[in-house]
C-alpha positions as CSV (number, residue, x, y, z in Angstrom):
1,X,24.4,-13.6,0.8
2,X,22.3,-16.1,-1.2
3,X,20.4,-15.1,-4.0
4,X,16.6,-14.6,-3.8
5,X,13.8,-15.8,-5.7
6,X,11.8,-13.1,-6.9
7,X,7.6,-13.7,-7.0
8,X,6.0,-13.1,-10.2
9,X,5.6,-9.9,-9.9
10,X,7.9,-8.9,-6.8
11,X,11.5,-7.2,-7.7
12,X,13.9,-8.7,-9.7
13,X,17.1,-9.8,-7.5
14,X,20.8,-9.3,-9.1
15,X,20.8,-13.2,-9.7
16,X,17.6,-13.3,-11.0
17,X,17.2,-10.6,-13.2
18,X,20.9,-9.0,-13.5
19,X,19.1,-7.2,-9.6
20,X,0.6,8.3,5.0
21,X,-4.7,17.0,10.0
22,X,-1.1,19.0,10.2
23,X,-2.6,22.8,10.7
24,X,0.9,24.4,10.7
25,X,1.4,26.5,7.6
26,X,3.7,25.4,5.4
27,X,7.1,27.1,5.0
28,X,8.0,27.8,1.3
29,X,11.4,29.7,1.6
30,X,13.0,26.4,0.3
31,X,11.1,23.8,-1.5
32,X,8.0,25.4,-2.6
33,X,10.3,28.5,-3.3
34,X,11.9,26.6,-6.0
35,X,8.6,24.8,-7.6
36,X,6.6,27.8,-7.6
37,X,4.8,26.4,-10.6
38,X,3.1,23.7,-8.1
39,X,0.6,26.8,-7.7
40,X,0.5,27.3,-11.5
41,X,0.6,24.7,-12.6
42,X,-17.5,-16.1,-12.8
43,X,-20.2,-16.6,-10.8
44,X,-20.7,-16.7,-7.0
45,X,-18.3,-19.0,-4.8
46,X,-19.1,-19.8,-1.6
47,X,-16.9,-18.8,1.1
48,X,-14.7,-21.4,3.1
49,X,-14.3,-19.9,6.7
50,X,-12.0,-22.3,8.6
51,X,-10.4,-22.4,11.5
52,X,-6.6,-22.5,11.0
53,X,-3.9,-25.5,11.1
54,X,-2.9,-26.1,14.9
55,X,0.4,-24.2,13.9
56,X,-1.9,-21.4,12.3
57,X,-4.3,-21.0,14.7
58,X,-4.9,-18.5,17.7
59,X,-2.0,-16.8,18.7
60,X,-1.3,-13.5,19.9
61,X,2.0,-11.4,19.7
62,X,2.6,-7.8,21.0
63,X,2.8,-6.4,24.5
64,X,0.1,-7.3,27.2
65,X,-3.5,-7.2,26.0
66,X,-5.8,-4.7,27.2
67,X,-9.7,-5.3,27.1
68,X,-10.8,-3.2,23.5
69,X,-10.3,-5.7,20.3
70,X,-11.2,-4.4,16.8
71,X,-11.4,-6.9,13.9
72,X,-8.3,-7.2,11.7
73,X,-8.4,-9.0,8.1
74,X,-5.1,-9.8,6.7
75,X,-4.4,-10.5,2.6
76,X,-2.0,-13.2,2.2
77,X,0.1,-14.2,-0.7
78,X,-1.7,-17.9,-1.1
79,X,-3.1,-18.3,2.1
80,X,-6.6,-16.6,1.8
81,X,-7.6,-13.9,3.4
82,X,-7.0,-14.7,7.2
83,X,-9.3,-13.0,9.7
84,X,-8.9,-12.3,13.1
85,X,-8.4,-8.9,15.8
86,X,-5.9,-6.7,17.5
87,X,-5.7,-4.8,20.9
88,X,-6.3,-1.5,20.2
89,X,-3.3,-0.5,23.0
90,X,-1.0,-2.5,22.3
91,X,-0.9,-3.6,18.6
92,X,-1.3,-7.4,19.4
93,X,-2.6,-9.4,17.1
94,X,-5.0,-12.5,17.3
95,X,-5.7,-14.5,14.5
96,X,-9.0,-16.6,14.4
97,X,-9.9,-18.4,10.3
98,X,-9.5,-17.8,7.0
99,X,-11.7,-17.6,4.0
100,X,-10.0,-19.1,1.0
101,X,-12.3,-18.6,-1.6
102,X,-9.7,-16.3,-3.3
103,X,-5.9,-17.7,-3.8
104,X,-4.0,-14.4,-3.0
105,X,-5.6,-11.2,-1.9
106,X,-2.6,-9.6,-1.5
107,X,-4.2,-5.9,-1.2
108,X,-7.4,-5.2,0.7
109,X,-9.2,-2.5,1.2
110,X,-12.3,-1.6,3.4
111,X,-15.5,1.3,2.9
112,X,-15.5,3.7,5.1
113,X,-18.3,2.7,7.4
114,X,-16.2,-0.5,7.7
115,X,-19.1,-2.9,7.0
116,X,-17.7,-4.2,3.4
117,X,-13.9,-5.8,2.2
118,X,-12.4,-5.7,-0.6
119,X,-10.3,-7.9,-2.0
120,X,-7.8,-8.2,-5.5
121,X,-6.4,-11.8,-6.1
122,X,-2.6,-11.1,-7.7
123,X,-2.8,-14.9,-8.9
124,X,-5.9,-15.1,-11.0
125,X,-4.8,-14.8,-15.0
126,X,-7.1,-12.1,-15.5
127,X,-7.7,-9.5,-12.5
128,X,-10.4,-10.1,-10.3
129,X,-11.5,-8.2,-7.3
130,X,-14.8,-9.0,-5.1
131,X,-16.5,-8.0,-2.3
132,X,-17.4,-9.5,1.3
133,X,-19.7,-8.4,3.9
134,X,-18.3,-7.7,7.0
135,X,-20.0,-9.1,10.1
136,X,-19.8,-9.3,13.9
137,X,-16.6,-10.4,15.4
138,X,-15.2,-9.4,11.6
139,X,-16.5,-12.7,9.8
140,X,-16.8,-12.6,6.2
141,X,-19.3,-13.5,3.9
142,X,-19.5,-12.7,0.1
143,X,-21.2,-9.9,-1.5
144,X,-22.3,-10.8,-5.4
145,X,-19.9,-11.8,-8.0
146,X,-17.0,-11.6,-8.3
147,X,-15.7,-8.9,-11.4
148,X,-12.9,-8.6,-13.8
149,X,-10.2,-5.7,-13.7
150,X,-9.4,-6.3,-17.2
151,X,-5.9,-7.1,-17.1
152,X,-3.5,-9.2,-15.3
153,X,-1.2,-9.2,-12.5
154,X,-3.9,-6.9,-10.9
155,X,-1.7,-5.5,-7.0
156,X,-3.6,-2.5,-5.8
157,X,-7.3,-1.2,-5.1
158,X,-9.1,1.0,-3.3
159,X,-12.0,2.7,-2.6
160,X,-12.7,6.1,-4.6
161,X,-13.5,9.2,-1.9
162,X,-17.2,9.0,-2.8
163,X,-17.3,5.7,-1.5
164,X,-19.5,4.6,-4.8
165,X,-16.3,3.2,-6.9
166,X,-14.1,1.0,-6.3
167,X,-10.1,1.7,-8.2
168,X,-8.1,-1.4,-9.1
169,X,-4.1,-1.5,-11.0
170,X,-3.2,-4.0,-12.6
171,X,0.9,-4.5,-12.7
172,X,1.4,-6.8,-15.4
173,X,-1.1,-4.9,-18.6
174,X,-0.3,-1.6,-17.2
175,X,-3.7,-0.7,-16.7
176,X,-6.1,0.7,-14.5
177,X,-10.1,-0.2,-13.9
178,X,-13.0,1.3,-12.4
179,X,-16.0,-0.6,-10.8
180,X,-19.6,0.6,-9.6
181,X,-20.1,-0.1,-6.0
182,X,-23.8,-1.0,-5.5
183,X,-26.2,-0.2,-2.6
184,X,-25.2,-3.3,-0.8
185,X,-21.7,-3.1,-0.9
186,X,-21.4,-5.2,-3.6
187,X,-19.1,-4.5,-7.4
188,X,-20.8,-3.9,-11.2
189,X,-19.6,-4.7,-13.8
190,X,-16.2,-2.6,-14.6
191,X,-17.0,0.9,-15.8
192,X,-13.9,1.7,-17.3
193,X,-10.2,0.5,-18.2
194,X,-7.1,2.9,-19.4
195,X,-4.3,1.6,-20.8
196,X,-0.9,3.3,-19.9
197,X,1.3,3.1,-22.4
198,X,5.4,4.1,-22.4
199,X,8.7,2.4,-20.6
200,X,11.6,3.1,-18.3
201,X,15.5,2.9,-18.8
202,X,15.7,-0.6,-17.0
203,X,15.3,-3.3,-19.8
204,X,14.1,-6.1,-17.1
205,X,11.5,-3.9,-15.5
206,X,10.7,-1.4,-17.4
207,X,9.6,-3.2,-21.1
208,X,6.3,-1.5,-20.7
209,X,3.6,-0.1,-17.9
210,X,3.4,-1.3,-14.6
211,X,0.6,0.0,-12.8
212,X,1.4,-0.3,-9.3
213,X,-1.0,2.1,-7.2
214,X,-4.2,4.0,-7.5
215,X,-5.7,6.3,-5.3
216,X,-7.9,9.4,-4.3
217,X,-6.0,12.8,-3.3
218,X,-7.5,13.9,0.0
219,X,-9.7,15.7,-0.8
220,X,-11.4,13.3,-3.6
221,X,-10.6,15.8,-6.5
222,X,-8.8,13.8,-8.1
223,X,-7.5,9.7,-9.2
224,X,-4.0,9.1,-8.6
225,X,-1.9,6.1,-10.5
226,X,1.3,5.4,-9.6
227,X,3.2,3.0,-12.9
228,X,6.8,1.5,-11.8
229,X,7.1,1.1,-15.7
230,X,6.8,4.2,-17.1
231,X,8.3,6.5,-13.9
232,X,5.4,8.1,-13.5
233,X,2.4,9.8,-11.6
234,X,-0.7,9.8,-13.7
235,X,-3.5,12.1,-12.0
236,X,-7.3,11.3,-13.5
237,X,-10.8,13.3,-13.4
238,X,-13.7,10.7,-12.2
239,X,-16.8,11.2,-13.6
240,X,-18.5,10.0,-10.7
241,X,-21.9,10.0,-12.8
242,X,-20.4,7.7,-15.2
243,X,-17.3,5.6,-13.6
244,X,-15.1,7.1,-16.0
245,X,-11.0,8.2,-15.5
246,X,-10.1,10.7,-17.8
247,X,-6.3,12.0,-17.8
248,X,-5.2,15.8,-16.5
249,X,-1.5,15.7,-15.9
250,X,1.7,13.5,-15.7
251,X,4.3,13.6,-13.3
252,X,7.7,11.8,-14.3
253,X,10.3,10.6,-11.5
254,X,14.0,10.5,-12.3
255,X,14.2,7.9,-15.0
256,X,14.9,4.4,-13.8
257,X,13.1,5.4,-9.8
258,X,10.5,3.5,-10.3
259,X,7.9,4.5,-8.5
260,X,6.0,2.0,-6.8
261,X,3.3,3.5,-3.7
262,X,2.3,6.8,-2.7
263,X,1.2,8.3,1.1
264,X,-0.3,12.0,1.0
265,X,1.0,14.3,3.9
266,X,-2.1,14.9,6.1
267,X,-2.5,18.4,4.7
268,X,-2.7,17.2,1.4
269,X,0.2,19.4,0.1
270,X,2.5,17.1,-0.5
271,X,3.3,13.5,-1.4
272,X,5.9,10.5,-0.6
273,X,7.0,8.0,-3.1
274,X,8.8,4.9,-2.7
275,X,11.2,4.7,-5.8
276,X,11.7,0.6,-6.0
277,X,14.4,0.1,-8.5
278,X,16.6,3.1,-7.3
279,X,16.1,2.7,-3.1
280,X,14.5,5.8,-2.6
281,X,11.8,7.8,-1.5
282,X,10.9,11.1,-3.6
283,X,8.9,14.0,-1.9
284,X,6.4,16.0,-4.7
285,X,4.3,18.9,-4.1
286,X,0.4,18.2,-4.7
287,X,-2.0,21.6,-6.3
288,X,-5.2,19.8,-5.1
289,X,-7.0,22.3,-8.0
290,X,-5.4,21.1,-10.7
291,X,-4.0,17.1,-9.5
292,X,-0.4,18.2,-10.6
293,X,2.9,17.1,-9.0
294,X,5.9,18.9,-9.2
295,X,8.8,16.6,-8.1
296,X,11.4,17.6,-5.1
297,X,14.1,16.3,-3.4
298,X,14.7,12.2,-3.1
299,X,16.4,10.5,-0.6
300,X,17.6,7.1,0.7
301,X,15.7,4.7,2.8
302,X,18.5,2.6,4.2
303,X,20.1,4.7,6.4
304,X,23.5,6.0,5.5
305,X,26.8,3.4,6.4
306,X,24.6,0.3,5.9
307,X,27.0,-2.4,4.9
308,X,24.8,-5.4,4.5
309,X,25.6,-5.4,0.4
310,X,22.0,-6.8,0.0
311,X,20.0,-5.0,-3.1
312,X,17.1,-3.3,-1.6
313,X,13.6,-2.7,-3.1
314,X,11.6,0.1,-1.2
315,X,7.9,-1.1,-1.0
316,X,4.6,0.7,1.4
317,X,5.0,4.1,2.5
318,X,3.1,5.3,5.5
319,X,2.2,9.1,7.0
320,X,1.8,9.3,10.7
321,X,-0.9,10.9,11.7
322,X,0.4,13.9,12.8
323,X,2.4,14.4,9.5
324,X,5.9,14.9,11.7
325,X,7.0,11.1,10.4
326,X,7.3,9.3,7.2
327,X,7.5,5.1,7.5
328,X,8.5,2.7,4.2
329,X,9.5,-0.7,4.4
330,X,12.8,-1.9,3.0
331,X,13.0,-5.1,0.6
332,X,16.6,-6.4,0.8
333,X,17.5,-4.5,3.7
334,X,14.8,-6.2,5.7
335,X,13.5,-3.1,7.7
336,X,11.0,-0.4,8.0
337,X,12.7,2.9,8.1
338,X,11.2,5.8,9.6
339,X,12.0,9.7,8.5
340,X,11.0,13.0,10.1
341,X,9.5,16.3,8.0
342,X,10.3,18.9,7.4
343,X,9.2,22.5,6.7
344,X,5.5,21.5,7.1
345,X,6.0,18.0,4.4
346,X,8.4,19.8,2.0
347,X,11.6,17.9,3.2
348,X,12.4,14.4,4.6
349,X,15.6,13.2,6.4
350,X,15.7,9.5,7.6
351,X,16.0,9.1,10.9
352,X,16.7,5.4,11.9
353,X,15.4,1.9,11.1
354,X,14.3,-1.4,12.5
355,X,14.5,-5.0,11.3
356,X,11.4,-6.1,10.2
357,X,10.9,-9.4,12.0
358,X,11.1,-11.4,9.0
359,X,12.1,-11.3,5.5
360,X,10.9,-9.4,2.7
361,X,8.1,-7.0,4.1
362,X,5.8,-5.7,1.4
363,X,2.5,-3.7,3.2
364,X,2.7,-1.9,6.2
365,X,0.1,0.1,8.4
366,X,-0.4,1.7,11.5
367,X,-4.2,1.7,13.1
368,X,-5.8,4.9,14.3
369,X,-4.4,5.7,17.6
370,X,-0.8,5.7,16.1
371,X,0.6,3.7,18.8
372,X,1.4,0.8,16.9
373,X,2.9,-0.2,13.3
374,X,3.0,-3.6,11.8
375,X,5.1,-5.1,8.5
376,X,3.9,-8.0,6.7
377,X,6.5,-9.9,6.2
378,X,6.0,-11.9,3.2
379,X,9.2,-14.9,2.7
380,X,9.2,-15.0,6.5
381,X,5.3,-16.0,6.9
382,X,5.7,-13.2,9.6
383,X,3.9,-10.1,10.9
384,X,6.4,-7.8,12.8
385,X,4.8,-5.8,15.6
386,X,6.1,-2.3,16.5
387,X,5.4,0.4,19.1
388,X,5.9,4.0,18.1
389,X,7.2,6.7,20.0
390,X,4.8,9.4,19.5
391,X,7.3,12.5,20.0
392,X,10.5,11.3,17.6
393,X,8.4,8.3,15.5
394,X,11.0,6.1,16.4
395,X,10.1,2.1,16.2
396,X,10.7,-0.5,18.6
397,X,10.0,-4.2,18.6
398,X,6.7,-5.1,20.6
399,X,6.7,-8.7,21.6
400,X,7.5,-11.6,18.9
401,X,6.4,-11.5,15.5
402,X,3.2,-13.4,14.0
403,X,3.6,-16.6,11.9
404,X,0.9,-17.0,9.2
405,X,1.3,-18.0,5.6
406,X,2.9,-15.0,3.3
407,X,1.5,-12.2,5.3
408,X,1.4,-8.9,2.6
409,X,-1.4,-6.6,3.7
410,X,-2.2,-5.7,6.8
411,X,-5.7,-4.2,7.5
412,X,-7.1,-2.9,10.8
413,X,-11.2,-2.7,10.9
C-alpha cells in the first residue's frame, strides 16, 4: 500500500514517522472481582455564511427521507464549519452553507438546550475556541470574542455538566483550559490552564504530553483528560465557583497504548478507551465518588484475520444507548467496528466491522433515536452513513456517502 501523509497532528504512518440508562445490575464475579479496589479506591470576526460550490452544495445521502429534519453542524478540517440537517429516520444528511470565519473546527460541541456551538480551530498557532448562536433552520451567528486555550494544537472541547464552563485540550502543549460561559452563551476569558507534564515509551509520539480529550463523568463529579503522551487518565475537581481544575487521581494505560478518546457506559460504571498507537480499545472501571479508574481487559479493534497489512490508528469511541454496544472508528483499517458488552460494561468482544465509506475516519456519532451512525471521513472528503440494527448493533451501509471538504466531527442538533 502507499504510504500516507500524516496531518500535523494526526498519527504518524510507518513511512512517515518509522508508523458512548442500562438498569441491569452489574455482575462482578469476574472483572470487578479482580479490581475490587475500584470501590476503594482577537476581536470579533464576522461570520461568512455561504452557500456551497455547485459540487458542495445541497445533497442528500441515506435511505428515503421522511418529513422530521433536525439541524446538523459539521467541523471540518479547512472547510469551515458546514451547516446543514438530517432526517431523523433515516440518518440522511442535507447540507445547506458554511461559515468560514474559523479555518478548522475540527471538534464541536453544543449546550444542552442546543441554542449555542462551540467550536476549537486545530490550525490557529495558539488555541482558540468561540462561540455561535444557534438560530432557526440551524444558522450560525457569533456570540462575543473569540478566547485563547493557552496552548497549541488545541483538538477537543466540551461543555462541563453544569453547563457554565466550557473544557478545551490542547494536543501539541499538553495542556488543558477552562473558560467561563456567560449568560448569553458566550466564552470569558480562560479561568484556568494545567500543564501535564511526563512521556510515553514511543520516541515519535510520546516526547512529552498530548492532551487529547476532556470531559465530565456522568454524573458531573468530576473532569476527565485523556493525554496520548503520557498514557494516561487524569481525573480533576472543578471548582465550579471559580473555573478551576484541580487533580485527584491518575490512571496509567499499558505503556506505549496511547490513549486517545473516552465514551462512559450509560451507567457510569465503566469506561472505553481507544488506545491509538497500540490498535486497541481498553475497558476501566469508573468509582463516580472518588473519579478513579482501575484499568481492565484491552482488546483489538480490527477484527481478528484481517490481512490488509495497513497500520491502524483507533480514533472516536461511541456507547449505544442502551449500553449492549461499543462503536470506534479504525484509522488504517478504514472502518468503524462495533463490539457487544458484557457482564453489564465490564467486558467487550468485537463483533464485526464495516468500511467506512472513505478514508481515514476520525469522529463518529450516532443521533438520539440510535438508528443511525455516521463516520467523518477525513482524506476522503466523505461522511459515511450507517443504519444500526438495534438487537445485535450491527452496521450496514445506508445509501452513498457525503462529499464535503475533510469532514471530522459530526454533530446532530
Amino acid at each position: 500500500m502507499s504510504p500516507r501523509t500524516p496531518d500535523r497532528r494526526a498519527p504518524y504512518t510507518e513511512s512517515a514517522e518509522s508508523a458512548e440508562s442500562s438498569a441491569r445490575r452489574v455482575r462482578r464475579r469476574t472483572f470487578l472481582g479482580a479490581l475490587g479496589a475500584v470501590a476503594a479506591v482577537g476581536g470579533s470576526t464576522a461570520v461568512a455564511s455561504a452557500v456551497l460550490p455547485p459540487e458542495e452544495g445541497r445533497k442528500t445521502a441515506g435511505r428515503k427521507a421522511g418529513r422530521a429534519q433536525r439541524p446538523l453542524f459539521v467541523g471540518t478540517s479547512g472547510g469551515g464549519i458546514v451547516t446543514g440537517s438530517y432526517d431523523t429516520s433515516s440518518g440522511a444528511i442535507s447540507t445547506s452553507g458554511a461559515v468560514q470565519d474559523v479555518t478548522s473546527p475540527t471538534f464541536l460541541a453544543l449546550s444542552e438546550d442546543g441554542k449555542v456551538l462551540y467550536a476549537l480551530d486545530e490550525a490557529s498557532e495558539e488555541g482558540t475556541v468561540r462561540a455561535y448562536a444557534v438560530g432557526d433552520g440551524g444558522k450560525l451567528s457569533p456570540l462575543g470574542d473569540p478566547q485563547s486555550t493557552g496552548g497549541n494544537g488545541v483538538t477537543h472541547l466540551s461543555v462541563h455538566a453544569s453547563g457554565k464552563w466550557l473544557l478545551s485540550a490542547n494536543y501539541g502543549s499538553g495542556s488543558v483550559a477552562v473558560h467561563p460561559v456567560k449568560a448569553d452563551g458566550a466564552l470569558g476569558a480562560r479561568t484556568d490552564l494545567v500543564q501535564h507534564e511526563g512521556k510515553g515509551p514511543d520516541p515519535d509520539r510520546q516526547e512529552g504530553p498530548h492532551a487529547h480529550q476532556i470531559v465530565s463523568d456522568p454524573k458531573g463529579g468530576f473532569v476527565i483528560a485523556v493525554d496520548l503522551g503520557t498514557d494516561s487518565l487524569f481525573s480533576y475537581e472543578l471548582d465550579t465557583g471559580k473555573g478551576k481544575l484541580k487533580r485527584v487521581a491518575e490512571a496509567k494505560a499499558k505503556p506505549g497504548a496511547g490513549p486517545r478518546h473516552l465514551a462512559f457506559h450509560p451507567d457510569g460504571r465503566f469506561a472505553y478507551v481507544t488506545n491509538e498507537l497500540d490498535s486497541t480499545v481498553s475497558v476501566y472501571a469508573y468509582d463516580a465518588g472518588s473519579g478513579k479508574f482501575t484499568r481492565g481487559d484491552s482488546i483489538p479493534t480490527v477484527p481478528e484475520g484481517d490481512g490488509s497489512g495497513e497500520r491502524n490508528y483507533p480514533a472516536e469511541v461511541a456507547v449505544a444507548a442502551d449500553g449492549r454496544t461499543v462503536y470506534v472508528s479504525n484509522r488504517g483499517h478504514n472502518s468503524v467496528a462495533w463490539m457487544s458488552v458484557g457482564g453489564g460494561g465490564e467486558s467487550l468482544k468485537i463483533s464485526g466491522s464495516v468500511p467506512c465509506g472513505g478514508d481515514w475516519p476520525r469522529h463518529i456519532s450516532i443521533p438520539s433515536g440510535g438508528d443511525v451512525l455516521w463516520a467523518g471521513n477525513e482524506k476522503s472528503s466523505t461522511i459515511g452513513v450507517f443504519s444500526v440494527d438495534k438487537e445485535s448493533g450491527a452496521l450496514k451501509k445506508a445509501g452513498e456517502p457525503v462529499k464535503m471538504t475533510k469532514p471530522v466531527c459530526v454533530l446532530p442538533g
